[in-house]
N, C-alpha and C positions, 0 to 999 in steps of 0.2 A: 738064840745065837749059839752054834755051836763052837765053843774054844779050842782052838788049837794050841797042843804045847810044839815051843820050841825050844830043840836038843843043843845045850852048848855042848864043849868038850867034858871027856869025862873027868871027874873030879882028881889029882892027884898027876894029872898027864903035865908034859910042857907049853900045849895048846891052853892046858887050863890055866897054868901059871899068867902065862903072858896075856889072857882073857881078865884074868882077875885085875892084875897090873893095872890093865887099861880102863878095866869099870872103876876101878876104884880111883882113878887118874878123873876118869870124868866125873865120878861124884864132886869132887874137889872143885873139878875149874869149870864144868858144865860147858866145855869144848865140843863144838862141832866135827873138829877133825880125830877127836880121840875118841868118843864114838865109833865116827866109821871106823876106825883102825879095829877096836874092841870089837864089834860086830865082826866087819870080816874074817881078824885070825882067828872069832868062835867056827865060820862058816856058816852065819846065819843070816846074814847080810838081806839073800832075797827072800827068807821066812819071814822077817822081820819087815822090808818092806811089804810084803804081801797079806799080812798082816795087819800091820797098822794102814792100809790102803780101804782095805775091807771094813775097820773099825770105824775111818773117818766118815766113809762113805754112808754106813748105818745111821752114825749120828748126824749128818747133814742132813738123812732122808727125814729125822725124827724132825728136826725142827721147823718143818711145817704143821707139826699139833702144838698148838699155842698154848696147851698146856702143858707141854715138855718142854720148851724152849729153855728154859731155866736149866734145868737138869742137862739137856744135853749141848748147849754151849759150854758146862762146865766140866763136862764128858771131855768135849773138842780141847779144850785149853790144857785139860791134863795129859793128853795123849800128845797135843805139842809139848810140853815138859820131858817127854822120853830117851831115852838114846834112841830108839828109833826114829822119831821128828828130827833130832839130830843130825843124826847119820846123814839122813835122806837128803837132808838141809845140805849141808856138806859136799854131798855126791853132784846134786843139783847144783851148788854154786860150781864145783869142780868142770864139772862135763862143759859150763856156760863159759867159760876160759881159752 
């Protein structure tokens, strides 16, 4: 599987200021809506879903070899832990309003 990096702002800017603000916002409170906030003023919002779309996808495919099963349900579980799962989580309950 090939990794893609995704570019936040550069370091020292005011986009990064207010990026850091907010990861660091959601370390603390593990917020859905602080996430998406953090994601999109990086402007990463759709790398990041597209991204974490591609990862879940891989591991769902894995868990029909029963002897990965282990392994990648614990793949799935930590990739919902993300601000990415987050976010998405967020935009999804949002958009359903």
């Amino acid at each position: 599987m090939r990794k893609d990096l995704i570019k936040v702002p550069e370091k020292g800017t005011y986009k990064w200021q207010l990026f850091k603000q907010w990861t660091d916002e959601f370390r603390h409170t593990h917020a859905d809506h602080v996430a998406y906030i953090a994601l999109h003023l990086a402007g990463v919002l759709d790398p990041c879903r597209t991204k974490f779309d591609k990862l879940m996808q891989h591991h769902r495919q894995q868990l029909r070899d029963s002897s990965k099963v282990q392994r990648h349900s614990r793949a799935i579980e930590r990739l919902q832990n993300t601000m990415s799962a987050a976010a998405l989580s967020y935009e999804s309950s949002f958009h359903r309003h």
